[in-house]
Steps between C-alpha positions, in 0.01 A plus 500: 500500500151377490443108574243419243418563134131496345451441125117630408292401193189694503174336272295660264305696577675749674310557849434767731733598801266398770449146313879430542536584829226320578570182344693218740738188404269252361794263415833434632757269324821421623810425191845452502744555238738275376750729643317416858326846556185539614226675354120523553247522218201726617154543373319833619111573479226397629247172543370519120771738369913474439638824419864471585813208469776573708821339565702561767853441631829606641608819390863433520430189312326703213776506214484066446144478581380727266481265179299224749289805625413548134394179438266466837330797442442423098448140584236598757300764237462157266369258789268813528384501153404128538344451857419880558365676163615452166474903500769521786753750314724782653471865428671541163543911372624421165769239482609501859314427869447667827731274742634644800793425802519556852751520770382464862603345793151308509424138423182606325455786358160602267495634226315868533691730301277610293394863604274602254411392118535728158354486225610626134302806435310403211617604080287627218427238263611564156200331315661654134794294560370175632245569185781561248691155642234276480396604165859517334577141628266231458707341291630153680850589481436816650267367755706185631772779529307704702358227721871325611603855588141524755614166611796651615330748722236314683632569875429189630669284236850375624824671324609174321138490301537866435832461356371199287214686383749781415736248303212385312391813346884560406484161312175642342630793419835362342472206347890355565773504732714764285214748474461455898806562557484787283255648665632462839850616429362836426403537914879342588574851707182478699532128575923601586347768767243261684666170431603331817606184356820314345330496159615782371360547143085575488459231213642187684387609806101530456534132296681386831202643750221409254668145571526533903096639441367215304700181610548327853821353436807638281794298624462151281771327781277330702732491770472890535251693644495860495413628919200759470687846482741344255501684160431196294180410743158569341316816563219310737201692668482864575859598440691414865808305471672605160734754393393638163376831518186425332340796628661734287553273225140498473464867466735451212381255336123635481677830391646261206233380413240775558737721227528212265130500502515849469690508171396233319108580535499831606343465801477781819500258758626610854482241712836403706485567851801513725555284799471652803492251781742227524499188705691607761418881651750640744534350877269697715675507917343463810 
């Protein structure tokens, strides 16, 4: 069994293999959990440039340090943002981010894993359809529509503000609760197959994460407060430390929303990408 495990948060932009390997540990930070393990916050790059945040600790310790791992590495990314670059992001592909573990029996361990970089091959643009849209929806109903669903797919906005902007344009679009509700009980069997949660039923549970989204407390006993991880803590930051599957809820819900638009206006729209990187990839073994 390997001694160590390395937790790797790669900033945008994405960089060559050669600049990985040849960037060093500008920044070494020793924590400890509550729990008493040990774990080291590292920064990897170079004298003007930070293109890594690791964390690092026992591997045999890895199950109860994961939720404090979280929070370093996310806690780290918004010291960044402040005393770095306001621009400091990670690499988001849709609604997820390139985040990567490794198992070695090494202290320190870089981060070069990147062997090469791809690029989408580039798609005809269908100028008669973007023509058609813009023209058939000026008016301000339409157009406020359309512009909470784009919200929702600007890659570097975090999942709670896509989910808001998503909740938004259902309010638009339906003007009370029992038209909502409607309106989302007609997707119950997709939400049934993806649903990971105890809420069972599609129209109490998108109410319940709208509220997890917008607030930063929903227990009113101030005597209890929900643990990060714990369902009823808010959705903070880029999406570490909670269980709702708000990755494929959010393919649902711009799929609800995108065919409401549809319908009511008539609309071709097609936008409604699929995630395809989530925060944590599989362990990679040396």
């Amino acid at each position: 069994m390997p001694k160590y495990i390395h937790y790797y948060l790669p900033l945008s932009p994405m960089k060559t293999p050669e600049e990985y390997s040849n960037g060093v540990a500008i920044s070494n930070i020793n924590c400890k959990t509550p729990d008493g393990d040990d774990l080291v916050v590292r920064l990897q790059g170079f004298e003007t440039r930070i293109d890594v945040i690791i964390v690092s600790g026992l591997y045999e310790h890895r199950d109860r340090t994961d939720v404090y791992v979280n929070h370093l590495t996310e806690h780290m990314l918004t010291i960044l943002k402040l005393d770095y670059r306001s621009d400091a992001d990670v690499i988001w592909q849709n609604d997820g981010f390139l985040s990567i573990a490794a198992r070695s029996d090494d202290e320190w361990l870089p981060f070069n894993f990147i062997k090469s970089t791809e690029y989408d091959k580039p798609k005809s643009i269908n100028s008669e359809n973007i023509a058609s849209i813009f023209s058939e929806s000026l008016d301000p109903k339409q157009s406020d529509a359309l512009s909470l669903l784009a919200e929702s797919l600007i890659p570097n906005m975090p999942n709670h503000y896509k989910f808001l902007s998503l909740y938004r344009a259902l309010e638009l679009l339906r003007k009370n609760k029992k038209q909502q509700a409607t309106l989302l009980d007609a997707y119950q069997k997709k939400f049934s197959e993806i649903n990971t949660g105890k809420i069972k039923q599609i129209k109490v549970a998108f109410p319940a994460i709208r509220n997890i989204c917008a607030h930063g407390r929903l227990d009113m006993n101030p005597s209890i407060t929900p643990e990060r991880g714990d369902i009823k803590y808010p959705i903070i930051g880029i999406g570490y430390n909670h269980k709702t599957n708000i990755y494929d809820l959010l393919h649902l819900f711009r799929e609800i929303i995108a065919d409401t638009i549809r319908s009511d206006f008539a609309l071709n729209i097609t936008a409604n990408p699929r995630t395809v990187w989530r925060p944590i990839v599989p362990e990679v073994s040396f």
